[in-house]
C-alpha positions, 0 to 999 in steps of 0.5 A, a space after each residue: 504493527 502486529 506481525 501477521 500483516 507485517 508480511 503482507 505485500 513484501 517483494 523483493 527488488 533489485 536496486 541499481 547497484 545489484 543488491 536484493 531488498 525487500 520492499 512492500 508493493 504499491 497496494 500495500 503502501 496504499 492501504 497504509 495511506 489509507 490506514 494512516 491518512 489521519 496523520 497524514 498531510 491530506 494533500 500527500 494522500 490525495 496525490 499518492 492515491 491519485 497517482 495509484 488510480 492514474 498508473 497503468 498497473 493497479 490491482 484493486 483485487 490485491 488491494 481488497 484482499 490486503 485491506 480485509 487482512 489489515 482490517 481496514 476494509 470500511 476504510 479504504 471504499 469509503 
């Protein structure tokens, strides 16, 4: 992965135990789904872009935006 999109969708949690890591956000493990979908069990693909489109929180602007950084644009509204 080249390092201008590795930053791209970093957040930073707390875990239970108190302890800050830094974690990428749905929209960005969406568009490494979709990225990737060809190594990937197509069923798992289904059901996590399924369960992004069913949650209540989805921001499909943050998506395009990351998809056109990624350059992965095609592929995700296809």
């Amino acid at each position: 992965m080249s390092d201008d999109i590795y930053e791209i969708g970093v957040t930073e949690v707390e875990t239970p135990s108190g302890n800050k890591i830094r974690v990428y956000d749905k929209e960005r493990c969406i568009c490494d789904i979709i990225r990737s979908k060809g190594r990937m069990n197509p069923e798992q693909v289904k059901r996590s872009l399924k369960q992004y489109i069913q949650s209540k929180v989805q921001n499909v602007a943050k998506i395009s935006d990351y998809a056109k950084k990624m350059g992965i644009t095609e592929k995700v509204w296809n």
